[in-house]
C-alpha positions in Angstrom: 43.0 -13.8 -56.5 45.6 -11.4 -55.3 46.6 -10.2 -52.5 45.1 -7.0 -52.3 41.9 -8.5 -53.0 42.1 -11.1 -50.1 43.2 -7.7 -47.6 40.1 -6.4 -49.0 37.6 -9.3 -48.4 38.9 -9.6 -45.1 38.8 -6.3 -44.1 35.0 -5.6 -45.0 33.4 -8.2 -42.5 36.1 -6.9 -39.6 34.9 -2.9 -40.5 30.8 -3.9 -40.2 31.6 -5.8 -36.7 33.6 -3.2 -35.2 30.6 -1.0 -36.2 28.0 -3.1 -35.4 28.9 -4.5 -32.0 28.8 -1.5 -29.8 25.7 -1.1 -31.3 24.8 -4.9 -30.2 26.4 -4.6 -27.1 23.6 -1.3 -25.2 21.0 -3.9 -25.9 22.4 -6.4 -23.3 22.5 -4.1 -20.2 22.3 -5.4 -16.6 19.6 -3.3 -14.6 21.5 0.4 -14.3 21.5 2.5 -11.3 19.8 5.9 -12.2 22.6 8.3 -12.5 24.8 6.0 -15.1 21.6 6.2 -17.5 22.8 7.2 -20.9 21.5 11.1 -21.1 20.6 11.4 -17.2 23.1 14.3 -17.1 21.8 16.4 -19.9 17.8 15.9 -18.1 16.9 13.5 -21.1 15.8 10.7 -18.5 12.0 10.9 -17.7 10.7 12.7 -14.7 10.1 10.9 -11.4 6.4 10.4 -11.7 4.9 11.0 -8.1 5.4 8.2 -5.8 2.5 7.1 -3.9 3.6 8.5 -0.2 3.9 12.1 -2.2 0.3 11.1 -3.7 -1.2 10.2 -0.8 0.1 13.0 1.7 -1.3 15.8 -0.9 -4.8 13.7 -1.3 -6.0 11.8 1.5 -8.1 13.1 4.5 -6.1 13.3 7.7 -7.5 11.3 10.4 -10.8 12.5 12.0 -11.4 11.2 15.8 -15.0 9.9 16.3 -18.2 12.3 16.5 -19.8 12.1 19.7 -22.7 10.3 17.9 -20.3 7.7 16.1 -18.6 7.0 19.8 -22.0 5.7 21.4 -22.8 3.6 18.5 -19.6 1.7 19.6 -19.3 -1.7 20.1 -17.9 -2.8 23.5 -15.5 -5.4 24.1 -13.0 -6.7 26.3 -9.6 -5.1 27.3 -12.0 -1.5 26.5 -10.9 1.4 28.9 -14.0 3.2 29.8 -14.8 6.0 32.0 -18.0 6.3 33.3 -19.7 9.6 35.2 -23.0 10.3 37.1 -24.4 13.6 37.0 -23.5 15.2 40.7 -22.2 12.8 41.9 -18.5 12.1 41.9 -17.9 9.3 43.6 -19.5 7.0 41.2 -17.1 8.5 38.7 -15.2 5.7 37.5 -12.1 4.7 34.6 -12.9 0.9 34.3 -11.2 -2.2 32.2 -13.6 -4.2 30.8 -12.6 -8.1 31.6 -11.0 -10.4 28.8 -14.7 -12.0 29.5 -16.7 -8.8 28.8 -17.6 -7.6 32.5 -16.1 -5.2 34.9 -17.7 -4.7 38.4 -19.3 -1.2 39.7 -19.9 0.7 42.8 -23.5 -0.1 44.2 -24.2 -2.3 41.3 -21.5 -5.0 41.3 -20.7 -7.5 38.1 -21.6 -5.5 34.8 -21.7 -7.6 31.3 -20.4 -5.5 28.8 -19.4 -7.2 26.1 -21.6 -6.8 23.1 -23.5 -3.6 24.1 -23.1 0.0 22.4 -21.3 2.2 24.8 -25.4 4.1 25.2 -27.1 0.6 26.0 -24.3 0.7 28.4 -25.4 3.9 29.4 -29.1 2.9 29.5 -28.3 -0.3 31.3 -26.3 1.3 34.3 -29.2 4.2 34.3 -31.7 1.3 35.1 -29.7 -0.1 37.9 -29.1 3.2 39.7 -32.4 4.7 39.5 -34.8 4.8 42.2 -33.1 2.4 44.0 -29.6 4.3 44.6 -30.4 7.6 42.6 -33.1 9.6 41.8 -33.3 10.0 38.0 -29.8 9.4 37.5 -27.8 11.2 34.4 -25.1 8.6 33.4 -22.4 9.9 30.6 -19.7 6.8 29.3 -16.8 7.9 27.2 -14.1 5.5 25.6 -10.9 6.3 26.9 -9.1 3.3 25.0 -10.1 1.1 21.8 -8.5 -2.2 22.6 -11.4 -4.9 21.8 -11.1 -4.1 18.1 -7.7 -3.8 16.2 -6.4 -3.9 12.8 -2.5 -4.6 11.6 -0.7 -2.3 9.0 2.5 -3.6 7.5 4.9 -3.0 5.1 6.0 0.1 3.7 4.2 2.9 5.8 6.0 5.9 7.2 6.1 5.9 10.9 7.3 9.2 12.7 9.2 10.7 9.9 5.4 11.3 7.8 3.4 12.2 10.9 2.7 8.8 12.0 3.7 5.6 14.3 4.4 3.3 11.6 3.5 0.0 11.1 2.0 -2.1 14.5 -1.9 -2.2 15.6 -4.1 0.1 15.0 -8.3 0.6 17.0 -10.8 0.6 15.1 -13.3 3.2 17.1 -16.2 2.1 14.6 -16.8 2.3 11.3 -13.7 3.0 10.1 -12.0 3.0 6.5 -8.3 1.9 5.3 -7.8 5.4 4.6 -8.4 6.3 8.4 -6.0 3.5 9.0 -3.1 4.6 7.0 -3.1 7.9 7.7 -2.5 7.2 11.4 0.6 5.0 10.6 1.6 7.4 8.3 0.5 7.0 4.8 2.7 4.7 2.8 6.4 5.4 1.6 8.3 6.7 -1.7 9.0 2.8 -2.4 5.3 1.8 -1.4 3.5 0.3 -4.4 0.2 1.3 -6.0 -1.6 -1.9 -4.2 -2.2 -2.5 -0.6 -3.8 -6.1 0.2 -5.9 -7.0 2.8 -6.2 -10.2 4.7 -9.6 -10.8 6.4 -9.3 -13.9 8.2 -12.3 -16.2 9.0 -11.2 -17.0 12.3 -10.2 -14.1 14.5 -7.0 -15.1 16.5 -5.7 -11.1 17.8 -3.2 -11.2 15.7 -1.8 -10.3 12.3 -1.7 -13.0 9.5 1.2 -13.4 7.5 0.5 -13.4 3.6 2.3 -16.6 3.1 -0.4 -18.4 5.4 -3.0 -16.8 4.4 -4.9 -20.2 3.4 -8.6 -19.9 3.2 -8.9 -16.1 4.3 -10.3 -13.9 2.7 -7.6 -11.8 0.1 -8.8 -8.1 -0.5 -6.8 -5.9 -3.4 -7.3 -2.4 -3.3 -5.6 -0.1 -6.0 -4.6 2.9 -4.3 -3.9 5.4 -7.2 -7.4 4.8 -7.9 -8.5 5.6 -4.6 -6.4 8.7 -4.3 -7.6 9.7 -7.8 -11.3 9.9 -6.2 -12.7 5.9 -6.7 -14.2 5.7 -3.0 -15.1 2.2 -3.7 -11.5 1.3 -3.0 -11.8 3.2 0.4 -13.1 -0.2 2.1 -14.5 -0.1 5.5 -12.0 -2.4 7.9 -13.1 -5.1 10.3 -11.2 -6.8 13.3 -8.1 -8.3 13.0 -7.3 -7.3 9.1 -3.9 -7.6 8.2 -3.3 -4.4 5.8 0.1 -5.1 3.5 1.8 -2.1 1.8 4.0 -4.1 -0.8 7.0 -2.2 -1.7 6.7 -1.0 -5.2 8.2 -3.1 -8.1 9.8 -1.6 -11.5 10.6 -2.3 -14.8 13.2 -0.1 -16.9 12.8 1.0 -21.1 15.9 1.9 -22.9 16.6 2.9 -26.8 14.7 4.8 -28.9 12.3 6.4 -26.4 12.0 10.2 -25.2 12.4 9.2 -22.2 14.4 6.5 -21.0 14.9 5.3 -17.3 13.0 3.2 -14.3 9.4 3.3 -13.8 7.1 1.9 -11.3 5.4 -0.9 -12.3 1.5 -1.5 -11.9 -1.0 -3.9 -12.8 -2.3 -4.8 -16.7 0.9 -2.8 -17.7 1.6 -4.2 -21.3 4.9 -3.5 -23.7 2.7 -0.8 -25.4 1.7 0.9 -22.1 5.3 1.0 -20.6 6.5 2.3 -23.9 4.0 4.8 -23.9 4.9 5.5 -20.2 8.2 6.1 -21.3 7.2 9.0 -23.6 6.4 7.0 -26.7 8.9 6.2 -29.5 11.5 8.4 -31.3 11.4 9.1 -35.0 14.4 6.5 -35.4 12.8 3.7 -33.5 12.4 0.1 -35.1 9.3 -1.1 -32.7 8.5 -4.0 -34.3 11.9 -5.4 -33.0 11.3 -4.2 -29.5 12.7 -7.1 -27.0 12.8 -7.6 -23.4 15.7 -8.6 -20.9 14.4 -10.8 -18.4 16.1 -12.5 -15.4 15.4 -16.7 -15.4 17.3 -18.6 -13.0 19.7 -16.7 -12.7 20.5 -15.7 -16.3 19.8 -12.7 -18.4 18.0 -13.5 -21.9 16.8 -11.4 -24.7 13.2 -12.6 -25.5 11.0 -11.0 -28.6 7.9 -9.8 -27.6 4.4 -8.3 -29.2 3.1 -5.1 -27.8 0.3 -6.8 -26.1 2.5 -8.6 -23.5 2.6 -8.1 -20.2 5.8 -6.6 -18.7 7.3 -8.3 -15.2 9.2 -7.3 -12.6 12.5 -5.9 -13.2 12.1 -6.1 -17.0 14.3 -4.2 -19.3 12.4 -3.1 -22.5 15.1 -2.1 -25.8 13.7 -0.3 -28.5 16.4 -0.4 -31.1 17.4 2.0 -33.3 16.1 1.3 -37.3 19.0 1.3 -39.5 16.7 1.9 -43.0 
């Protein structure tokens, strides 16, 4: 074999590497920030799909105070601020805290138990303990000046004063009230809130919000609030005392290669290889799908793992369709 033939034997394998690697080396990426996407420049990454603060400031209800009828079906209960009124006669007018035991004390009447009654019971009970007595036929009018008895806890990502609200903290409930109610007053959730918002109900009430973590034998509540915004008012739960409402920060997974539209995408429930591909824009005319791989954090390490269209996608996945070469 001569020389020329050995140069040449050599020279092949070294000419397909240099080819192939670059090639190789796109399908090994570490999670990019947006603007050094391949493309980004030239508008080829996909549109920012509508986060679900934008979604839920264009779709939900603002927050409606109580209707006069809903107010007196109330539910009293301590640390309540009430003011109470007798028709003509203003001395009897009174703004009154309602005990941590449920009672507060009253001109003419003394001691009142509160605690348990509807604010028109309450009505109907101070009535009966004026009239003839003290007044004739007296006209007795109770408003709710504070909701303190009853309280839920938002956390997370909400938006606070910045989206119209206060954020996340305690929040009354003045009576039947939904999660919609609820978020809307702390301010509907933010551009990096996810599509879930979960709901502790805990089986013993303590006053106080329940972490996730120690969430134990409490009841776990999952509502899907694309859904909801998209009109499902079964996911529009009516709260109770002392739920802990999470808004989880949204979680992503990324699809590069041969797909129209390349880049990061918020990542929901049941989302497969298929549907995030799909999400992406579907494939390109070039695209080998059947050698579609993942790049998945483990310990630490990034590894390239085959997978079949039905699998479900994870966190901070990195989906490669690769380019067919035949």
């Amino acid at each position: 074999m001569n020389s020329k033939t050995l140069t040449l034997l050599f020279s092949v394998p070294c000419i397909l590497f240099s080819i192939y690697l670059p090639s190789c080396a796109r399908y090994y990426p570490t999670i990019p920030k947006m603007e050094e996407i391949e493309g980004a420049k030239e508008g080829k990454v996909a549109e920012k799909r509508e986060d679900m603060g934008e979604a839920f400031q264009k779709r939900a209800a603002a927050p409606m105070a109580p209707l006069e009828g809903e107010e007196k079906d109330y539910v009293i209960g301590p640390k309540d601020i009430l003011k109470i009124m007798v028709w003509d006669h203003d001395d009897l007018t009174r703004e009154i805290h309602v005990s941590r035991k449920g009672a507060f004390s009253y001109p003419l009447i003394g001691k009142v138990h509160a605690d348990g009654l509807t604010v028109s019971q309450l009505e109907e009970r101070i009535t009966d303990a004026l009239s003839g007595r003290y007044i004739v036929n007296p006209q007795v009018s109770i408003t709710v000046r504070e909701y303190k008895s009853k309280r839920v806890f938002v956390l997370g990502e909400v938006g606070g004063p910045q989206r119209g609200g206060l954020g996340p903290g305690a929040y009354p409930l003045t009576g039947n009230t939904r999660l919609v109610e609820v978020l809307s007053l702390a301010g509907g959730p933010t551009q990096d809130a996810g599509a879930e918002v979960i709901i502790v109900r805990p089986r013993h009430k303590t006053g106080n919000p329940i972490p996730l973590q120690e969430a134990g034998e409490d009841e776990i509540i999952t509502v899907n609030l694309r859904r909801l915004l998209e009109g499902d008012t079964s996911q529009n739960i009516y709260l109770e005392p002392d739920d802990t409402i999470y808004v989880p920060r949204a979680e992503f997974f990324f699809v590069f290669g041969e797909v129209k539209r390349p880049g990061r995408y918020n990542l929901e429930k049941g989302t497969t290889v298929l549907k995030a591909i799909t999400t992406a824009g579907g494939i390109t005319e070039k695209a080998a799908i059947n050698k579609t791989k993942v790049v998945r954090e483990k310990e630490g390490l990034k590894m390239e793992i085959p997978v079949k269209m039905t699998d479900p996608v994870l966190p901070e996945d990195i989906l490669i369709v690769p380019e067919s070469f035949f």
